[in-house]
N, C-alpha and C positions, 0 to 999 in steps of 0.2 A: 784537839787530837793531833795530834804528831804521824803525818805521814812518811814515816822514815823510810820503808819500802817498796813503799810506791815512788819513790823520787829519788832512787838507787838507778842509776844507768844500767843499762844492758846492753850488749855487743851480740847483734847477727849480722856473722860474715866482716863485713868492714865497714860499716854503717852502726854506730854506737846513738841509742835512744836514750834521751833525757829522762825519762820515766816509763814506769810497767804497764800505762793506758792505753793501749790500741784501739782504734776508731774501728769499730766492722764495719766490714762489705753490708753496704744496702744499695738497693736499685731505689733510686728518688725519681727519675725517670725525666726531671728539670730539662735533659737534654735535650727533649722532643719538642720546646717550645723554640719560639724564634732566640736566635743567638744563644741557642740551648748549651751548649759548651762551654762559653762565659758564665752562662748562669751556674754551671755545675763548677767549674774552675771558682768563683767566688764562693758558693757553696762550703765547695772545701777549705780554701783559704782563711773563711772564718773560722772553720777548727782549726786551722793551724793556730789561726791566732788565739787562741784559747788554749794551747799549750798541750792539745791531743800529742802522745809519744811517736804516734803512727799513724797514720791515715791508711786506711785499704779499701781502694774505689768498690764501687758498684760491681758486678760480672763484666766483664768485657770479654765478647763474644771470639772464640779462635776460630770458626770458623762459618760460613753464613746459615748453616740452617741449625745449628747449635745456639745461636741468639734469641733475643726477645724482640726481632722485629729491626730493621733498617733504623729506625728512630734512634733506636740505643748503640751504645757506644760498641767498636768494633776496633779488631786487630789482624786483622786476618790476611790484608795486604797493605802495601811499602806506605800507599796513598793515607793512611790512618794512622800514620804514625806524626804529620804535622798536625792534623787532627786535635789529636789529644795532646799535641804539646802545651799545650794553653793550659792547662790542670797545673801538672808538675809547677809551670815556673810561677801559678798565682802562689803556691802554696810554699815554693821558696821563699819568695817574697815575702811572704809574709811567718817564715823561721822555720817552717816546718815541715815533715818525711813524708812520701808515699807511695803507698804501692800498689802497681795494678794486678787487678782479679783476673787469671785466667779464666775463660769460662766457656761450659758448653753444657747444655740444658739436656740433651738425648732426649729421652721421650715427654720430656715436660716441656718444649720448645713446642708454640702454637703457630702451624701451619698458617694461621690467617694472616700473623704475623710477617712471618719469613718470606712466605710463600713457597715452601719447600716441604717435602715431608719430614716431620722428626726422624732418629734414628738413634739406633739401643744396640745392644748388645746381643738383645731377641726383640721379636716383635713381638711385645707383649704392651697393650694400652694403658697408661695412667686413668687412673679413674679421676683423675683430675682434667684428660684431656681429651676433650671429643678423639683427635685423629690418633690412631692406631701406626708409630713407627715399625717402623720398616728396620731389616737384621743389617748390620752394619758388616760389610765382608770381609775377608782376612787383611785384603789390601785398603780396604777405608780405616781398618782400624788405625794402621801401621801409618796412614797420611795423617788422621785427627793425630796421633801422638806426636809425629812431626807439627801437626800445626799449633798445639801444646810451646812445643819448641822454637817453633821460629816466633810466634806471638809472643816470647819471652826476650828476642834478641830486639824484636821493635819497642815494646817497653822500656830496653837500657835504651834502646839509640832514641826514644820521645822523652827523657829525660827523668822516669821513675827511680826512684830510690830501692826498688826492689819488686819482687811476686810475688805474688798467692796463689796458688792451684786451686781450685773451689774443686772439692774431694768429696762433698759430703752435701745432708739436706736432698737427697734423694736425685740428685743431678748426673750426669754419665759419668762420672770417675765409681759414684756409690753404684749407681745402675751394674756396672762389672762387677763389682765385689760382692754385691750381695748376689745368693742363690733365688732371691725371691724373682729376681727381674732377670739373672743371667743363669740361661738353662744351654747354653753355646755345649760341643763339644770337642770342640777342634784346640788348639793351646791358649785360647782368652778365655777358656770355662770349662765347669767340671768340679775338681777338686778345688779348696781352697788356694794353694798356688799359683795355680791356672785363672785364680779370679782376681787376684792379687795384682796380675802379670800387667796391665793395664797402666795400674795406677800407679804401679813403681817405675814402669819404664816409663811414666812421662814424669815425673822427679828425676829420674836418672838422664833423661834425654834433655832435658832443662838445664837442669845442673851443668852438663858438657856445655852446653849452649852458650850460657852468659860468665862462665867463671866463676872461680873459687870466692872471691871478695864480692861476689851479687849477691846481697838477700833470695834467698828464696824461702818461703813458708808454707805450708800445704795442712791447707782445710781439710781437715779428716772428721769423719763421724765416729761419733764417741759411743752412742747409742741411734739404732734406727728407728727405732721406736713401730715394726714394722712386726708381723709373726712371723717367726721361722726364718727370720733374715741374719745378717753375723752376726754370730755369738763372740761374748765379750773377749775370749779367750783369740778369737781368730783378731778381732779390732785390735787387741795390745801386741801379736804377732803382726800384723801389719805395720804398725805404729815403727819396730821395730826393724822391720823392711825397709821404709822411708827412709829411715834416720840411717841405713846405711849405702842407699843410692843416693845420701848428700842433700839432702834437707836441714835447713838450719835452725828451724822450730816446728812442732805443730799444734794447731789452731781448730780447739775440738768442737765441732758442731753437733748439736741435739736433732734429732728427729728429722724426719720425710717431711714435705709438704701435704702427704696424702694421710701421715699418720691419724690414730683416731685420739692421740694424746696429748692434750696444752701441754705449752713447753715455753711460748714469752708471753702468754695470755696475762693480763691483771689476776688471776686467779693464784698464779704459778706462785709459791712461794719464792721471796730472792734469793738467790745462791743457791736454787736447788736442787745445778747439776752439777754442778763443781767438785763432786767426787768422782764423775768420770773423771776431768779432767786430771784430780788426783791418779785416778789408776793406772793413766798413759804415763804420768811421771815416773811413778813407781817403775817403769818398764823400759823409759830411756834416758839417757844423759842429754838429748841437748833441748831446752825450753819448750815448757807446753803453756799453749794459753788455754784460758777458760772464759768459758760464756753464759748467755741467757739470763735474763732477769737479776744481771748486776748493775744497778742504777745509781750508786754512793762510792764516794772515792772512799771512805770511811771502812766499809766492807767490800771495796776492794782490798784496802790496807790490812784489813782483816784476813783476808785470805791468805794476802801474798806472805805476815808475817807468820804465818800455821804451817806455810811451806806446800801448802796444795798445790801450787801452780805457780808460773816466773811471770805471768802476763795477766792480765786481765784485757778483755776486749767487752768495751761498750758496742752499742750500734746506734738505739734509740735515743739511749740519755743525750746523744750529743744531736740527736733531733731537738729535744726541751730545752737545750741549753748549749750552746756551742763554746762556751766558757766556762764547763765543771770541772775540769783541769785547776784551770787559773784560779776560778774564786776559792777551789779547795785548795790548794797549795796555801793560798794568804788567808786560811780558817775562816772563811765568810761563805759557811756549808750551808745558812740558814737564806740566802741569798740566791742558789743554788734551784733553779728551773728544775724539778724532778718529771724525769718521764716515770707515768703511772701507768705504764702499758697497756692502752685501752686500744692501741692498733688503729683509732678510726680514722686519722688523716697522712697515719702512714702506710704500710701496710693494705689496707682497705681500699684504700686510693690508688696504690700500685696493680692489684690485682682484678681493679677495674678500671686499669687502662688512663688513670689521673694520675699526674705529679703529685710526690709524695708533698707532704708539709708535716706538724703537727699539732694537736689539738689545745696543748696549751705554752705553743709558742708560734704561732701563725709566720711569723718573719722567715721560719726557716723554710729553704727552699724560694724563699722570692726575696734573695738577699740585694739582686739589683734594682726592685722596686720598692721596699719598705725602708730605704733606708732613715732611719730616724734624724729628720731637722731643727734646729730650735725654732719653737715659737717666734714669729716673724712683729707680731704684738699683743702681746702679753695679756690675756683674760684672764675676769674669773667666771671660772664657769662650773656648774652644777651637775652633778652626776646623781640621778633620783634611778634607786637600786643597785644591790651589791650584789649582785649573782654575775656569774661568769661575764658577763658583756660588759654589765657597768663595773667591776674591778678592773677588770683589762680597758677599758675608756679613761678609770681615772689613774690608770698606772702611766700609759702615755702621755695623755692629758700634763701629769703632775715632772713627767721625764724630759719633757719639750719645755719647760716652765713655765705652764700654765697654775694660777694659782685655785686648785679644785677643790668642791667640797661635796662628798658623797654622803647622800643620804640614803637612809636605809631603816624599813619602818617596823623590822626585828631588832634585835639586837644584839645579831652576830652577822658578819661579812656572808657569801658563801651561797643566798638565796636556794636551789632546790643539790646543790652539791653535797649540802649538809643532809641530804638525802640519801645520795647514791654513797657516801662513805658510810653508814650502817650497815649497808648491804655483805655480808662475807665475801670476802676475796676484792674487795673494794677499796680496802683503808688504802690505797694509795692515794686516791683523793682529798686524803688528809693534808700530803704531800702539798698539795696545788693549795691549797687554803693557807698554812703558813707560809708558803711562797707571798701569795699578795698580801697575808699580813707583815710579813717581814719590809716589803717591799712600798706597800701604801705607807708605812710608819717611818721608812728611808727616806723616802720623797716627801713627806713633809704635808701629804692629803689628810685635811680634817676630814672627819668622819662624825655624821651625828645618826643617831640610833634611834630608835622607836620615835620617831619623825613619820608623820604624814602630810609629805608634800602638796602645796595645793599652786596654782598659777600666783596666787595675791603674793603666799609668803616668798616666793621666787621673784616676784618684781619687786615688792617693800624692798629686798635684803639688795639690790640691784645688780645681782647677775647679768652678764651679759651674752651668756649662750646657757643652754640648757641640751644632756643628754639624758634622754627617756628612755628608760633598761630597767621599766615597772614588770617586767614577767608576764605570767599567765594567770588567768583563772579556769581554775579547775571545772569542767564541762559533767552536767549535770542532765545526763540524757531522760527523756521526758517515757516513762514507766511507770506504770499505778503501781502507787504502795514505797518510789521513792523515798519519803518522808518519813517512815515508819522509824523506829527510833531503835534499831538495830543495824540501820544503813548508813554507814560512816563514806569519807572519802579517803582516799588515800595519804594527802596532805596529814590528817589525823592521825592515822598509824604512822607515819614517821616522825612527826613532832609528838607520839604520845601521849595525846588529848583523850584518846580510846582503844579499851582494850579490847583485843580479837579473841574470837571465843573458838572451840575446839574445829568446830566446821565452815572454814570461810569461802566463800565466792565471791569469786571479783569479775566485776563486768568491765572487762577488754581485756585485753591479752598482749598488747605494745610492751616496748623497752621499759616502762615503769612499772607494769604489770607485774612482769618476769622478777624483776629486782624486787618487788614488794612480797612475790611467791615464794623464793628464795629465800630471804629475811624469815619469811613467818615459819616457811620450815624448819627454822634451822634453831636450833634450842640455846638460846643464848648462855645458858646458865655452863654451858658445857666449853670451854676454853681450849685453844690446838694445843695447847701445854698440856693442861688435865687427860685430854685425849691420848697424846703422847706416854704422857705416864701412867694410862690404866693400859695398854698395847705392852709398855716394857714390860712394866709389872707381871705381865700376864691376870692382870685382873680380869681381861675383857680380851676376845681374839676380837678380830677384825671388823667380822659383819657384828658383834658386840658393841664395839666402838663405835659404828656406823648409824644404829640403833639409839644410840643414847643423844646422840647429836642431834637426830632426828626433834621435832619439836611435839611428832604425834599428831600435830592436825591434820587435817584434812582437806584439801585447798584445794580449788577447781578455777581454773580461767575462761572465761567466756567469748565467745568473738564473733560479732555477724560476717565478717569476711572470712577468706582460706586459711590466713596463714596467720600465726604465733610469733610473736619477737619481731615485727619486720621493724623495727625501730633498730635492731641491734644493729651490728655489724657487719661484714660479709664476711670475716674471717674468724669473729668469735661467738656468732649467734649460737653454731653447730656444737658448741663446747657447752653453753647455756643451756639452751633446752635439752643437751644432754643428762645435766646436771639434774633438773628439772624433772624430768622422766624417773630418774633414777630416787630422785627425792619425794615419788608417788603421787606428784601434783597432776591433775588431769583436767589435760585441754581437750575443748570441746569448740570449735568452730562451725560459720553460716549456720548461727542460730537466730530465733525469732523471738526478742525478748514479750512475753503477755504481762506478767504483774509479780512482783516481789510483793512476798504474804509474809507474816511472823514466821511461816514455817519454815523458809527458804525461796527461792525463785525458780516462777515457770516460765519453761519454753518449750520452743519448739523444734525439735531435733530430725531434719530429715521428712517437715512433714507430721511427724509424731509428738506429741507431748508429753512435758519428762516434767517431774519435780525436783529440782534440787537441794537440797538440804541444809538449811547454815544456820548456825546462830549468829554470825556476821554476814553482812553486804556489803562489799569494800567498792566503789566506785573510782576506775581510775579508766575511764573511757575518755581520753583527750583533754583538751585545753580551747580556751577562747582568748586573745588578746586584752590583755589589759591596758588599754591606751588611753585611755579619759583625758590623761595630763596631757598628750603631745595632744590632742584635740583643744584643750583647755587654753593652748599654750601658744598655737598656731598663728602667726599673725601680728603675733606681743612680743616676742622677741625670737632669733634663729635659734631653732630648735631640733633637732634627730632624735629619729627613732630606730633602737637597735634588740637585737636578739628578740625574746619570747616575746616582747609589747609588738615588734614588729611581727613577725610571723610567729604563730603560734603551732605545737605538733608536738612530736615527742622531745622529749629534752634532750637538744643538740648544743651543746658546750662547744663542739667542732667552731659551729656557727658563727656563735653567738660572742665568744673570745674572738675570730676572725672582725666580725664589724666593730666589736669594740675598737678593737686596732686601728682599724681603715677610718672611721669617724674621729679618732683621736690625732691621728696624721691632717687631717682636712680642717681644724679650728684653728 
């Protein structure tokens, strides 16, 4: 495919971009470890070298209690300006633009952090945030806009290529504008103007600040995703505002952090906001970018030749891959690291306080410690299982020039992934699976298939290291009437050994639970196309559509402990069991399992006893290690144990691709 659009220059201000790809603003948070500014200067520097158009750091705090904490990066005074010069010139260096994030959190700024009170427009509490800010007064307003301002003139003098306003995402630029959080009455609120008044005069007071020939760009929300907050008519009247206090692009963001609505979730379909960002276009002449679950330079190219928008801005995908620029430019798309937005080591990790990374690409964010060395003397060595850990073992393995040979006792790559991509809103794990077949079939990794490895045929064939990434065994908790021949395991329903009958219950309730509840809900025979075209049609309104999707059964989740999904994530668990709820599946927690009978399964609820009803019993209550080989193995030649054979739990790919990694650098 002919990326002709995407690798069309653009000109903001007097800084002209190679291509339409903009890196987004993420907090990776790299800077809080030791020589943490190196760490994030290298960071960047490898998207430079991947041929990103833009680069736009993390938030960088304007002022101290506007920040995420001391740890994270800061501009607020002269002292922070040698600072951060270390970013800009790795990323010179290495060919490439950047710009730093103004930022200031208001009421989403955590006190434990800072050690300050947040501060808003009103004091009104984020339900995202224990502490309750405090109203910001006429004259704090008019110094945070100042400090807006001067944080823009230390960015030119620390060597950036240009700004960002962070405008949007429910942060204090949005906090003013919207009525939902600014109830002011004095000239920062009130009427739409008045709410306005905020976030144009720190454009406008920037703009003065660094000159006509500075980039400057300003993150606006496109939609808040929030009730009774601006309406779309005031957001493209703003948009409008910007563009003429002298903004040179803007850069439309989706949603509140506190919204109730996925928006870069793996569920979100891709490109699914990018009509906002069409409607700001529609409304002004100079460059709007767009966002959210655009992960393909291909649909980026797509967009940009439809004319929706001049930019596209990644964030994550250049977590998976810090070179999807470059290998798309040279049509080697199949090559190509996809982020599958599963959030768990990005994302999830930021908002509990851990350095970002991601789940299937471990290197990023620990770019000064993984750096990839060649084999010092050349083995060959064995990789026994191809699920997450052992592809990621024998990808390095095979990239350092070792000469590997994976075994695998299916006869497909992929172990329990070939799982979680059946699941709805999942097929991006599809994504990650061609990735290591593209990439084991590059490097040159035999692969042998429905092989069961034993210690003999590993010493006859004379291997000389062995990595053991045999998975798990599916945990078979001890319940009379187990055996009955209606009681399946989970494994079974996704490899389609057994068919689920109208009323299932599943004992345990974890991250594979959910996905297995999900799946049986959901009526396979019903396609988002078909869907699509009985809604146009008017065949079917809404809850119609909604209905037919449905699969009809009847599904119940079981769990002796509290709580549902604790396998998932911290940032898309709440979206899941949403779904889940909505899809009439019912949890039922700290129960006492007595006996599964032909009729269904009894317990004990509360003390009381309940019958449950199912023509299936799905068993998907945990896992035990499957390590017999590295035991086998121990003592007869150097041997590792990685992922599920190592620790066993819910299926963490996070993990489990991380040690493959780390075991494959150490042979």
């Amino acid at each position: 495919m002919e990326l002709k659009h995407v690798f069309t220059p653009i000109r903001l201000a007097d800084l002209t971009l190679p291509n339409r790809i903009m890196m987004g603003s993420m907090h990776v948070g790299v800077e809080k470890m030791e020589n943490g500014i190196h760490r994030l200067a290298a960071f960047y520097a490898e998207r430079a070298k991947g041929e990103a158009g833009l680069i736009v750091t993390g938030g960088v705090a304007v002022s101290p209690e506007g920040g995420m904490g001391e740890a994270y990066c800061n501009i607020y005074r002269d002292e922070h300006i040698d600072k951060l010069r270390p970013i800009p010139e790795a990323v010179h260096r290495a060919g490439g633009r950047i710009a730093l994030q103004l930022f200031h959190a208001g009421r989403y700024a955590y006190k434990e952090a800072t050690g300050l009170d947040p501060v808003a427009p009103s004091p009104l509490q984020a339900p995202i945030n224990r502490t309750a800010p405090r109203e910001l007064s006429p004259a704090e307003v008019e110094q945070t806009i100042q400090a807006f301002a001067d944080g823009a003139v230390r960015a030119k003098r620390a060597g950036f290529d240009g700004v960002e306003i962070m405008g949007s995402e429910g942060y204090l630029i949005n906090q003013f504008l919207s009525p939902v959080t600014n109830r002011r009455t004095d000239e920062w609120g009130g009427d739409f103007e008045r709410r306005a008044r905020f976030g144009v005069e720190i454009a406008r007071r920037v703009r003065l600040a660094v000159g006509d020939g500075f980039p400057v760009i300003f993150r606006m929300s496109g939609l808040d995703l929030i009730p009774d907050s601006t309406t779309m008519e005031e957001t493209l009247r703003f948009a409008r505002m910007l563009e003429e206090a002298g903004v040179n692009a803007l850069n439309i963001g989706i949603g509140w952090h506190e919204s109730q609505v996925p928006t870069i979730s793996m569920m979100v379909p891709r490109g699914a906001y990018v009509w906002v960002a069409q409607r700001v276009k529609e409304a002004v002449a100079i460059p709007v970018i767009a966002s959210n679950r655009i992960n393909d330079v291909r649909l980026a190219e797509e967009i940009l030749a439809e004319g929706l928008c001049d930019m596209i801005s990644m964030a994550r995908p250049f977590l998976a891959d810090s070179h999807i620029v470059h290998k798309s430019r040279e049509g080697r798309f199949d090559e190509v690291n996809t982020c599958i937005a599963c959030n768990q080591a990005c994302l999830d990790h930021v908002f509990s306080g851990i350095p970002a990374s991601c789940l299937v690409n471990p290197l990023a964010g620990r770019e000064l410690d993984l750096a990839l060395q060649p084999a010092e003397v050349v083995k060959r060595v064995a990789v026994i299982g191809a699920g997450p850990a052992g592809m990621e073992a024998a990808r390095v393995l095979a990239e350092r020039g070792h000469r590997v040979t994976l075994f695998e006792k299916r006869q497909k790559i992929g172990g329990q992934l070939n799982y979680a991509k059946q699941v709805p809103g999942k097929a991006e794990f599809r994504e990650t699976l061609r990735y290591y077949r593209t990439e084991l079939a590059r490097l040159g990794v035999e692969i042998r298939f429905g092989v069961e490895v034993d210690a003999a045929l590993l010493l006859a064939e004379g291997f000389e290291e062995a990595v053991v990434a045999t998975g798990v065994i599916p945990r078979r908790p001890e319940i009379p009437g187990i055996d009955l021949p209606h009681v399946i395991s989970y494994t079974q329903v996704f490899e389609k050994q057994a068919a689920v009958g109208r009323r299932a219950v599943i004992i345990g309730a974890g991250g594979i639970a959910c996905d297995l509840s999900h799946l049986l809900a959901h009526n396979s025979g019903i396609s988002a196309e078909t869907s699509r075209y009985l809604l146009e049609q008017r065949v079917l309104d809404a809850k119609g559509v909604q209905h037919v999707m449905h699969s009809g059964r009847k599904i119940t989740m079981l769990r002796r402990g509290k709580h549902v999904g604790t396998g998932l994530g911290k940032t898309t668990r709440w979206a899941v069991l949403a779904t889940l709820k909505r899809q009439g599946v019912e949890m039922v927690t700290e129960v006492e399992y007595q006996a599964i009978t032909p009729e269904g399964v009894c317990i004990l609820e509360k003390g009381e006893k309940r019958l449950l009803p199912a023509d299936t019993v799905i068993i998907a209550a945990g896992a035990t290690s499957n390590n017999r080989l590295y035991s086998d193995l121990a003592g007869k030649m150097p041997v590792h144990l990685i992922g599920g054979a190592k620790e066993a739990g819910e299926l963490d790919a996070k993990r489990a691709i991380l040690e493959g990694s780390l075991v494959a650098r150490n042979i």
